[in-house]
N, CA, C and O atoms as a Tinker XYZ file with bonds, in Angstrom:
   424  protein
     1  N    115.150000   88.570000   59.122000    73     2
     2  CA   116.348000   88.048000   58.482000    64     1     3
     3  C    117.314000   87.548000   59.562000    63     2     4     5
     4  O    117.508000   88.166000   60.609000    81     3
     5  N    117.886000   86.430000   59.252000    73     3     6
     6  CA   118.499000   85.586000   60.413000    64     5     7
     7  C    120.150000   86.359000   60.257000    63     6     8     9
     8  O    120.681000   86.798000   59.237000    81     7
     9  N    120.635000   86.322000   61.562000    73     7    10
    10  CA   122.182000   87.301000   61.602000    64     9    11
    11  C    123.097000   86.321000   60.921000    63    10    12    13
    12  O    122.588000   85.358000   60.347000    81    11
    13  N    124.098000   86.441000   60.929000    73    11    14
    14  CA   125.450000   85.616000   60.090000    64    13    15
    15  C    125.671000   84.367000   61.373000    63    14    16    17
    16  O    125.932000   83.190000   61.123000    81    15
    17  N    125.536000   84.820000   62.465000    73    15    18
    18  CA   125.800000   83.613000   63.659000    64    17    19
    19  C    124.964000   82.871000   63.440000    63    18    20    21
    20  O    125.354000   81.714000   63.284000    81    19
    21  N    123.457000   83.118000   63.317000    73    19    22
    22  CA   122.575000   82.395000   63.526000    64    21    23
    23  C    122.703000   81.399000   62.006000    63    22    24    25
    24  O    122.553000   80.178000   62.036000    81    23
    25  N    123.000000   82.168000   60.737000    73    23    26
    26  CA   123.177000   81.143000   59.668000    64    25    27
    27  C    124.209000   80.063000   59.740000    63    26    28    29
    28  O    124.087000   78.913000   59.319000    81    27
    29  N    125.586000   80.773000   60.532000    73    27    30
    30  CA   126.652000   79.590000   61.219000    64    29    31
    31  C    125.740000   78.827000   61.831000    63    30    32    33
    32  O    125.502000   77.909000   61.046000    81    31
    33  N    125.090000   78.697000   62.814000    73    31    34
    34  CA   124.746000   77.747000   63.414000    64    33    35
    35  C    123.914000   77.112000   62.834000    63    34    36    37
    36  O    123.900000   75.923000   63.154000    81    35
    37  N    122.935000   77.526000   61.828000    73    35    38
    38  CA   121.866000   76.882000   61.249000    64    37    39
    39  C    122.443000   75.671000   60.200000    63    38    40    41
    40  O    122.026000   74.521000   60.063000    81    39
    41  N    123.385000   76.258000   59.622000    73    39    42
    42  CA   124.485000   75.325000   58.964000    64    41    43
    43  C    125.360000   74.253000   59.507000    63    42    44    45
    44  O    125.887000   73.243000   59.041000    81    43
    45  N    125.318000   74.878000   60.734000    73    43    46
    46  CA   126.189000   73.549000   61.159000    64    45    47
    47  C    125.219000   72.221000   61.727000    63    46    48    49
    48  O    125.605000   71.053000   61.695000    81    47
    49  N    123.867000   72.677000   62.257000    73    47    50
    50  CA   122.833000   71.593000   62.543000    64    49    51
    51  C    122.496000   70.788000   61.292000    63    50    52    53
    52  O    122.583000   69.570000   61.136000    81    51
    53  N    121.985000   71.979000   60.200000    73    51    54
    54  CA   121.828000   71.034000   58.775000    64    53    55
    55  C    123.054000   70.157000   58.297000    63    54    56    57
    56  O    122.944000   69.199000   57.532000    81    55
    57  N    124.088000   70.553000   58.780000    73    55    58
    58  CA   125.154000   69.699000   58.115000    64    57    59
    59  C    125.761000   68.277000   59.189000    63    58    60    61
    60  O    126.448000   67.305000   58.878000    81    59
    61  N    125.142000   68.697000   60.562000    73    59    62
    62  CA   125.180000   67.460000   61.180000    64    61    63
    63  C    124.082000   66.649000   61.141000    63    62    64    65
    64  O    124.195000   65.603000   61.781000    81    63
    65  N    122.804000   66.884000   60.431000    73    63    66
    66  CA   121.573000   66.148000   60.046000    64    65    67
    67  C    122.560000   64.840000   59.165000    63    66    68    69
    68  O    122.798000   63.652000   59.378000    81    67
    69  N    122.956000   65.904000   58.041000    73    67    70
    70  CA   123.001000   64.891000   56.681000    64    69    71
    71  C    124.261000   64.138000   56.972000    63    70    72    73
    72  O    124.566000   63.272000   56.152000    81    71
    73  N    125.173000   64.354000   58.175000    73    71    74
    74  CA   126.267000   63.850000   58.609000    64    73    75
    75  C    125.762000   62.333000   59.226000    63    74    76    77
    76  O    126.208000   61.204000   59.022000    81    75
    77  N    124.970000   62.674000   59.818000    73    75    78
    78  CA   124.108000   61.523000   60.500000    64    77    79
    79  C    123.185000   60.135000   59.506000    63    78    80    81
    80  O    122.926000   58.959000   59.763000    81    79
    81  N    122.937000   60.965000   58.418000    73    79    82
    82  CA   122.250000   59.768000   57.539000    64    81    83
    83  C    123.408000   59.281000   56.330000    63    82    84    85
    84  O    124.126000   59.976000   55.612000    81    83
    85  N    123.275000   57.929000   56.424000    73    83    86
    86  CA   124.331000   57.138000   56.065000    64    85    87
    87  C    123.733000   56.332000   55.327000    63    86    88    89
    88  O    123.263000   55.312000   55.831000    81    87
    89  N    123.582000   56.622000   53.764000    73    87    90
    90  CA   122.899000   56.053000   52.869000    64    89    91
    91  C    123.178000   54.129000   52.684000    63    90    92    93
    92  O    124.320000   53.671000   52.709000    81    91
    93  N    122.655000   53.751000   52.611000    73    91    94
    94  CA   122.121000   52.428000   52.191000    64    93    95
    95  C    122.222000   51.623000   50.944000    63    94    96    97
    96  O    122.976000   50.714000   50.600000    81    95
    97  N    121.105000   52.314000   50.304000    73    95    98
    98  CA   121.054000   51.855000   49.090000    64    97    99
    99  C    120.716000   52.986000   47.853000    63    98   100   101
   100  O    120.549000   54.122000   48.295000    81    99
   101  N    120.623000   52.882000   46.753000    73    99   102
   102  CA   120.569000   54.154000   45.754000    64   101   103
   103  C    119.477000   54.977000   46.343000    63   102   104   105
   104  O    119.634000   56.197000   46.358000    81   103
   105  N    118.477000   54.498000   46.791000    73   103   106
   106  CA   116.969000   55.123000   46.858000    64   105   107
   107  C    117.503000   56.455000   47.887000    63   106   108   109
   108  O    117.442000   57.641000   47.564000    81   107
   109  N    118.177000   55.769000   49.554000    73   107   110
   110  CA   118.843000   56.737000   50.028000    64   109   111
   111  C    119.534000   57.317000   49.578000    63   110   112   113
   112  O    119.317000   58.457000   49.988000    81   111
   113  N    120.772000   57.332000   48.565000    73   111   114
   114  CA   121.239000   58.242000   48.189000    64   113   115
   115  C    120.496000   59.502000   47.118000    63   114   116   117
   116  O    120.910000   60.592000   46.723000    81   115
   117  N    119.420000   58.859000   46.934000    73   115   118
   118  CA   118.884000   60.309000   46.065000    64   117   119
   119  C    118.023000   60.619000   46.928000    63   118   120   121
   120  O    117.473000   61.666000   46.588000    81   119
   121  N    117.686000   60.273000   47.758000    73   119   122
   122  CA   116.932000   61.216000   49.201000    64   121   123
   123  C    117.703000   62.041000   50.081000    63   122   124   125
   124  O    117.220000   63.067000   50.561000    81   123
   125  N    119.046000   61.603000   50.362000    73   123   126
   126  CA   120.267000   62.103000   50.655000    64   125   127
   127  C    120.431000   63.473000   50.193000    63   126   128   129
   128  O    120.324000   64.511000   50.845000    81   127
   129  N    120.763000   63.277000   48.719000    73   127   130
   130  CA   120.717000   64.469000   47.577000    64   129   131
   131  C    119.444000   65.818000   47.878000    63   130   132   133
   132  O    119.640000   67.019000   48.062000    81   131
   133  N    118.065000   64.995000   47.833000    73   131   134
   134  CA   116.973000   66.016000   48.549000    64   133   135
   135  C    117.603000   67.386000   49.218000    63   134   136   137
   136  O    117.533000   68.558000   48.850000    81   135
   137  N    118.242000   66.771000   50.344000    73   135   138
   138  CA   118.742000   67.531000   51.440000    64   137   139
   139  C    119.649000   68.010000   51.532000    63   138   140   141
   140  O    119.813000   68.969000   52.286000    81   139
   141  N    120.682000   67.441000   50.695000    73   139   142
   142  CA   121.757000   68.332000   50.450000    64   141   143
   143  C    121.540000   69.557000   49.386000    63   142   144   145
   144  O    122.195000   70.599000   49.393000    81   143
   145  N    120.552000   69.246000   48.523000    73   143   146
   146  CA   120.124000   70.442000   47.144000    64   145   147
   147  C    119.615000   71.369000   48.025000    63   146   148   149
   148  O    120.078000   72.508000   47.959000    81   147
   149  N    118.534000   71.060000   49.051000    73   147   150
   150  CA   118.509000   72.207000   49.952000    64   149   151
   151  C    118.974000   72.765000   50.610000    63   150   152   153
   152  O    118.678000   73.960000   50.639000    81   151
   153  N    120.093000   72.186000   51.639000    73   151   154
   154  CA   120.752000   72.871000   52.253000    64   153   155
   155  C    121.992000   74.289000   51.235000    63   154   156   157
   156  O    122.284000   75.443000   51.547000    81   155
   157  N    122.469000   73.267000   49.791000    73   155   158
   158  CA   123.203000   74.100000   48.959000    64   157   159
   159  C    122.143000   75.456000   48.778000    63   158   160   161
   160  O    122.373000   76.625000   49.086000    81   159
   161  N    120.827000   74.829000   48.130000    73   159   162
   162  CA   119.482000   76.504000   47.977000    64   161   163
   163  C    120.131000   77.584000   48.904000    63   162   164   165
   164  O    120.470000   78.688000   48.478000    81   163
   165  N    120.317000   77.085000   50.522000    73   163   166
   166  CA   119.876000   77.743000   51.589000    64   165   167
   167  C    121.553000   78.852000   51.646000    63   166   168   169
   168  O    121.763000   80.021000   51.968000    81   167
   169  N    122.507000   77.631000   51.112000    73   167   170
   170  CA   124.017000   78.767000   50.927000    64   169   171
   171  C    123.696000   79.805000   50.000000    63   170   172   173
   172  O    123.635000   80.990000   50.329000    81   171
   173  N    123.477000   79.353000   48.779000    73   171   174
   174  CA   123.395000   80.760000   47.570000    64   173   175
   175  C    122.428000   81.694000   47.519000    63   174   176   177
   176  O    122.326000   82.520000   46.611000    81   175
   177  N    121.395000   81.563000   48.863000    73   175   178
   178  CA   120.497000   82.439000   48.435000    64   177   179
   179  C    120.963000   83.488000   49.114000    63   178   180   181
   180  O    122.038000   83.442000   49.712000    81   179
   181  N    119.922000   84.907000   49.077000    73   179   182
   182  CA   120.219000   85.927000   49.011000    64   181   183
   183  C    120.984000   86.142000   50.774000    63   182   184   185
   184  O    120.517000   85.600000   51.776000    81   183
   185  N    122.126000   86.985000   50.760000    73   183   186
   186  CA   123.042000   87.339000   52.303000    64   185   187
   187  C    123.127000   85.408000   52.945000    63   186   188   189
   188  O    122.907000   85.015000   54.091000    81   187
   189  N    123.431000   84.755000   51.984000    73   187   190
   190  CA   123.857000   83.391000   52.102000    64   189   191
   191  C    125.517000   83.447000   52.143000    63   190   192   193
   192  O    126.257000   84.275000   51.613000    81   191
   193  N    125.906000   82.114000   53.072000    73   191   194
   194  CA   126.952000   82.363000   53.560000    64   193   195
   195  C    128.293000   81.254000   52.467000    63   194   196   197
   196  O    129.390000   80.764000   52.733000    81   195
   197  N    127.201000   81.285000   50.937000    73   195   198
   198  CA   128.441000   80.192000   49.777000    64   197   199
   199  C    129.561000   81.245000   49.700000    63   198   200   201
   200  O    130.460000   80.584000   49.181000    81   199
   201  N    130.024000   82.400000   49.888000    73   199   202
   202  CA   131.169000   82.571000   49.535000    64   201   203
   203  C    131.985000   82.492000   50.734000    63   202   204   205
   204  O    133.099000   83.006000   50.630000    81   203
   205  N    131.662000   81.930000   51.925000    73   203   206
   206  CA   132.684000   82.013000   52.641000    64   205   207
   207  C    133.010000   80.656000   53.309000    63   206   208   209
   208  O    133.841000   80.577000   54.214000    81   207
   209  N    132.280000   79.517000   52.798000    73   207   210
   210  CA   132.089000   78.220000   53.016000    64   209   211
   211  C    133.352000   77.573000   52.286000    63   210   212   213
   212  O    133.538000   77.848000   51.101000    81   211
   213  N    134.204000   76.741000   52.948000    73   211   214
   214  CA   134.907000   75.674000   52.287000    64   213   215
   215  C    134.793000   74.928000   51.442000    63   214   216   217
   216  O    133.759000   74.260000   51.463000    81   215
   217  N    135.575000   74.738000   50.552000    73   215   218
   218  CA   134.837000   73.963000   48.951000    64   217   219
   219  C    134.947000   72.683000   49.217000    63   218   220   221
   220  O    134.688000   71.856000   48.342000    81   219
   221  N    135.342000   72.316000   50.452000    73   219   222
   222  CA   135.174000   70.979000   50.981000    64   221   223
   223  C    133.589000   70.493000   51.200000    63   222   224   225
   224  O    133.156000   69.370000   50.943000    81   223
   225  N    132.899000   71.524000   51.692000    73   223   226
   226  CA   131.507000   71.457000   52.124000    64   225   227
   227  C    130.882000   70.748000   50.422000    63   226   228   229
   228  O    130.378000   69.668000   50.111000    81   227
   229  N    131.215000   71.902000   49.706000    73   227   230
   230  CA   130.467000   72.124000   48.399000    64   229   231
   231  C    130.995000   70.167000   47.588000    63   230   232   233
   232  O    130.293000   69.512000   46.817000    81   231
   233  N    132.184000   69.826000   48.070000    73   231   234
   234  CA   133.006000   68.212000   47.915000    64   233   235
   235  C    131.407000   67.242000   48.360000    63   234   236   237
   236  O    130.688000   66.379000   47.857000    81   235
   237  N    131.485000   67.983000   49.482000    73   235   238
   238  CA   130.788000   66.344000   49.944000    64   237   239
   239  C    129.303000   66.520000   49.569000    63   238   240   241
   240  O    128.721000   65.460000   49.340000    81   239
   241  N    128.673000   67.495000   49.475000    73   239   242
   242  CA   127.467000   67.346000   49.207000    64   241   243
   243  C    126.843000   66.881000   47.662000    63   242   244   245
   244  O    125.738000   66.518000   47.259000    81   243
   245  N    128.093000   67.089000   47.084000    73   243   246
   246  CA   128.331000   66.052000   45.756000    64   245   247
   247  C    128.739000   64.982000   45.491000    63   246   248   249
   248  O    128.958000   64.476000   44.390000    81   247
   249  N    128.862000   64.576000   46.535000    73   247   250
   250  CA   130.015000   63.565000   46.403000    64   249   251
   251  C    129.409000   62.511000   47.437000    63   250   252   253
   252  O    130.162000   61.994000   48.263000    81   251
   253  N    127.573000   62.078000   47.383000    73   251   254
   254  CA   127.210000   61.059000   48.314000    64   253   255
   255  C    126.982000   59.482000   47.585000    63   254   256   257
   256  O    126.826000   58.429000   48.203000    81   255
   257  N    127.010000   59.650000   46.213000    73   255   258
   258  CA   127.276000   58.584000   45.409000    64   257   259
   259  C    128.450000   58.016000   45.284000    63   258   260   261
   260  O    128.536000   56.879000   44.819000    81   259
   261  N    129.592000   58.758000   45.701000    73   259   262
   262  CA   131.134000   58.149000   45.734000    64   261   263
   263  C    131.382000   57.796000   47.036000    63   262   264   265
   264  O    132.266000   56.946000   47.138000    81   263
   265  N    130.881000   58.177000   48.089000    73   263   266
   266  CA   130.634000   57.893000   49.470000    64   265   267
   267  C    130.306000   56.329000   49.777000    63   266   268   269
   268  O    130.714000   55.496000   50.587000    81   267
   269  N    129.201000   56.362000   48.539000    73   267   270
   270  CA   128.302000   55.341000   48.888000    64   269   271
   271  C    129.019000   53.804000   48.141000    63   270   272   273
   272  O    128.730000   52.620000   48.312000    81   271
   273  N    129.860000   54.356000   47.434000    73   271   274
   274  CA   131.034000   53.509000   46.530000    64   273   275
   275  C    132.287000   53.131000   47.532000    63   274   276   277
   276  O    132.639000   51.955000   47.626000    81   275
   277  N    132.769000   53.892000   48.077000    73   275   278
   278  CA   134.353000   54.016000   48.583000    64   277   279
   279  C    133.941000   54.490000   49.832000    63   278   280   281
   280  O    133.434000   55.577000   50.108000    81   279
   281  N    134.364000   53.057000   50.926000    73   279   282
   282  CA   134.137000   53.367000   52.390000    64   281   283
   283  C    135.501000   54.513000   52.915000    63   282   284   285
   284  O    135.298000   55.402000   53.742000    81   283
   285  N    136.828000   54.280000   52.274000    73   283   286
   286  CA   137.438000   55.272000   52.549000    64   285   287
   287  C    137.409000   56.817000   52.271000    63   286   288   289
   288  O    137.934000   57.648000   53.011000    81   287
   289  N    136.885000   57.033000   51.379000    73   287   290
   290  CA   136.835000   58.670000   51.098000    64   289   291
   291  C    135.343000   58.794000   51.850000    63   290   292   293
   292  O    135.230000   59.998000   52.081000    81   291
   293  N    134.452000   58.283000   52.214000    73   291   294
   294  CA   133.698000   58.494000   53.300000    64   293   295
   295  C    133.707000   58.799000   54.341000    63   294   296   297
   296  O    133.058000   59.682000   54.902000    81   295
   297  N    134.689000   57.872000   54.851000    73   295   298
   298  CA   135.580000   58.184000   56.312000    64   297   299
   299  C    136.342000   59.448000   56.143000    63   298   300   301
   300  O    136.342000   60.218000   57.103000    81   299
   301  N    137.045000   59.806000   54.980000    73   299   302
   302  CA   137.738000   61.010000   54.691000    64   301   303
   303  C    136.787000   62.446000   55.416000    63   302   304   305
   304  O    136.882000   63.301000   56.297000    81   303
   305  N    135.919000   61.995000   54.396000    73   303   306
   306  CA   135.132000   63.383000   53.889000    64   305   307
   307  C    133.811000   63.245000   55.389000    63   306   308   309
   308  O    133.180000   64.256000   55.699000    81   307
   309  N    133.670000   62.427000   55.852000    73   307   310
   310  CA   132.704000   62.440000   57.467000    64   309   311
   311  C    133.427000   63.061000   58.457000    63   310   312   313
   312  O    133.044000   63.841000   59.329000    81   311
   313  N    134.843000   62.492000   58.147000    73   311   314
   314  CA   135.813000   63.325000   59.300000    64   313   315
   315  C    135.956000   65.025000   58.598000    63   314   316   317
   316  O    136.228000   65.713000   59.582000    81   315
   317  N    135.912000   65.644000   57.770000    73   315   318
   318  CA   136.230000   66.864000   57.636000    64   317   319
   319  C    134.828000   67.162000   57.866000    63   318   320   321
   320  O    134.511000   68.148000   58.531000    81   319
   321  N    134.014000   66.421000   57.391000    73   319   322
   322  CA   132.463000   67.483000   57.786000    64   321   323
   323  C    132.606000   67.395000   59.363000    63   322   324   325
   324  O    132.314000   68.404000   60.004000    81   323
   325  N    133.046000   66.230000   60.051000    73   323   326
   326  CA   132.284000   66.570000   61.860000    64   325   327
   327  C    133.213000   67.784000   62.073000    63   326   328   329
   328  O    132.769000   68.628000   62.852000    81   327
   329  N    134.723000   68.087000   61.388000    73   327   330
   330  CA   135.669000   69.139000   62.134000    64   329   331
   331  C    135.283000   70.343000   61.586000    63   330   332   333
   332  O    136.035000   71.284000   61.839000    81   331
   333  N    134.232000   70.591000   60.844000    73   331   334
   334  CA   133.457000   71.597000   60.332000    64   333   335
   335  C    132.638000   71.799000   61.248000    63   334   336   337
   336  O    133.114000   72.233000   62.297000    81   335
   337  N    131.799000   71.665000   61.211000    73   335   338
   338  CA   130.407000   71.019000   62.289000    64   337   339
   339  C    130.875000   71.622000   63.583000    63   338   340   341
   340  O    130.108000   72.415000   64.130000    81   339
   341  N    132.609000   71.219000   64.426000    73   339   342
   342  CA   132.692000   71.983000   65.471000    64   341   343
   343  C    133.314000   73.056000   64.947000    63   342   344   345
   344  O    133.234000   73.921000   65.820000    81   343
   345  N    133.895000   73.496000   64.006000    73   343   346
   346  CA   134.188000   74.839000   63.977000    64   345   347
   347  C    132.711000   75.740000   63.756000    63   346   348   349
   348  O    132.619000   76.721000   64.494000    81   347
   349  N    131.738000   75.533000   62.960000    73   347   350
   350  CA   130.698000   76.002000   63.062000    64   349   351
   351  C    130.224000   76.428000   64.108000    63   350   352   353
   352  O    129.882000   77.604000   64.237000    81   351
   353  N    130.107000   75.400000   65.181000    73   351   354
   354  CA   129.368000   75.552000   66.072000    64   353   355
   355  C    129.776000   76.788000   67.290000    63   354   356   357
   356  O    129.116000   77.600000   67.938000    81   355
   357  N    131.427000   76.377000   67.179000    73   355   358
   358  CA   132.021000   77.675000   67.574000    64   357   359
   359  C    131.965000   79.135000   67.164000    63   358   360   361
   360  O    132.360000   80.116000   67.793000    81   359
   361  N    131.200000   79.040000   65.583000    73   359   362
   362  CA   130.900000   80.290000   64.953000    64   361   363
   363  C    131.952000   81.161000   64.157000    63   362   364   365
   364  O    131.978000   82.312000   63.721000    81   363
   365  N    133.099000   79.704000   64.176000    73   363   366
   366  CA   133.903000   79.944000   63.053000    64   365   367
   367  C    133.809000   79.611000   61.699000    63   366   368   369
   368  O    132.961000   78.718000   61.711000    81   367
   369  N    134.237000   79.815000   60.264000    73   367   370
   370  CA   134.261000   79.016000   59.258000    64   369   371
   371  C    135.436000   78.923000   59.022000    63   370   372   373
   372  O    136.024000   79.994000   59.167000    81   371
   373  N    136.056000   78.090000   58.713000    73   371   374
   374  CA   137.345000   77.582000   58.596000    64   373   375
   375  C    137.321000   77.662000   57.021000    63   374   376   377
   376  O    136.335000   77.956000   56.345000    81   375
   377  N    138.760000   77.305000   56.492000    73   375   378
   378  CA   139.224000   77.273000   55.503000    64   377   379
   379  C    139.385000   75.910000   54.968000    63   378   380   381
   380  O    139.563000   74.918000   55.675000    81   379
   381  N    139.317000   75.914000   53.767000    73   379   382
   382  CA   139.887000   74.140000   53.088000    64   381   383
   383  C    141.334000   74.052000   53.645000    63   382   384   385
   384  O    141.553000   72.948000   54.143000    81   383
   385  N    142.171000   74.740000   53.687000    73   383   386
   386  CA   143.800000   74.693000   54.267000    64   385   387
   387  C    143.557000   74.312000   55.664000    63   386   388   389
   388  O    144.004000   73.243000   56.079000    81   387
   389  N    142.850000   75.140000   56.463000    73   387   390
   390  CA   142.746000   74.809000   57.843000    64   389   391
   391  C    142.311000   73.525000   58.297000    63   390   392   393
   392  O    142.876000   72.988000   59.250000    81   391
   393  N    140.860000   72.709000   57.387000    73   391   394
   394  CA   140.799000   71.434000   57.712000    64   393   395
   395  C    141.539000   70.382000   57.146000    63   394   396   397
   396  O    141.442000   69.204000   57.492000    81   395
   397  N    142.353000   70.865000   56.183000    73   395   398
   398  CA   143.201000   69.841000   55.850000    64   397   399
   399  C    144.271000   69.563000   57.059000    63   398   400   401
   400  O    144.638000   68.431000   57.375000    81   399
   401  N    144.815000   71.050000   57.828000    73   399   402
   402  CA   145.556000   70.968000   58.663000    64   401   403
   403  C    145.640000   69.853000   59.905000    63   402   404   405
   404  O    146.514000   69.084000   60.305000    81   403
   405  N    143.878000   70.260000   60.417000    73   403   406
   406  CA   143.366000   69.628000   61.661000    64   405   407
   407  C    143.318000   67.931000   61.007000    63   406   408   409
   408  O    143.482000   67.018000   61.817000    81   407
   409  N    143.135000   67.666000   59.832000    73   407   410
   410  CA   143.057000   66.140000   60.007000    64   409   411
   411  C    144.542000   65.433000   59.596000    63   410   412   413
   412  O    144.839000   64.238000   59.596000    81   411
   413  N    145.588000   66.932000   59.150000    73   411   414
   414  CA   146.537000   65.988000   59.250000    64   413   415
   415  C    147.574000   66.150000   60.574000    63   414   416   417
   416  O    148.804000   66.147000   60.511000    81   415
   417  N    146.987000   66.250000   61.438000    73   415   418
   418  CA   147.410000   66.317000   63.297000    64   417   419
   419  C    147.573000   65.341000   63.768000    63   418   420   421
   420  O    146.933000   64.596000   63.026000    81   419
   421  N    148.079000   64.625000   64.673000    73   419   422
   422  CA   148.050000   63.280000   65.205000    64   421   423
   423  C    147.167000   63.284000   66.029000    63   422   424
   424  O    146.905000   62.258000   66.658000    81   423
């Protein structure tokens, strides 16, 4: 069984995977989806880390068809996943308050 660090970090690689693919056309976006349904599996399952995850996370992995609509809430929601991504990696989880904070910083 993998420790709570190691699921931080495992989360933050899976979430810079799907950060990285930048859907196209519909076909990508429901291949997109693939990977995000799994990565969500991989939060709720059992000593999974969905209750302590930002509901921002739980935003975007729903939200790759509106992405794929609206270049601005893309840009929104890419910038809160990469400032996730380094809090992760640091082996923190941040809060929805906290990344709202960091992106409204100069």
């Amino acid at each position: 069984m993998a420790t709570r660090s190691e699921m931080i970090r495992a989360l933050a690689d899976s979430l810079h995977h799907l950060r990285t693919l930048k859907p196209k056309t519909k076909d990508d976006v429901a291949s997109w989806y693939v990977l995000a349904r799994k990565l969500e599996a991989e939060l709720v399952s059992a000593n999974g880390l969905s209750p302590e995850v930002p509901s921002l996370l739980w935003h975007y992995l729903a939200d790759a068809d509106i992405r794929f609509k609206d270049e601005a809430y893309a840009d929104l929601q890419d910038h809160q996943m990469r400032l996730l991504v380094q809090c992760l990696k640091r082996g923190e989880i941040p809060s929805d308050d906290e990344l709202r904070r960091y992106i409204a910083l100069p």
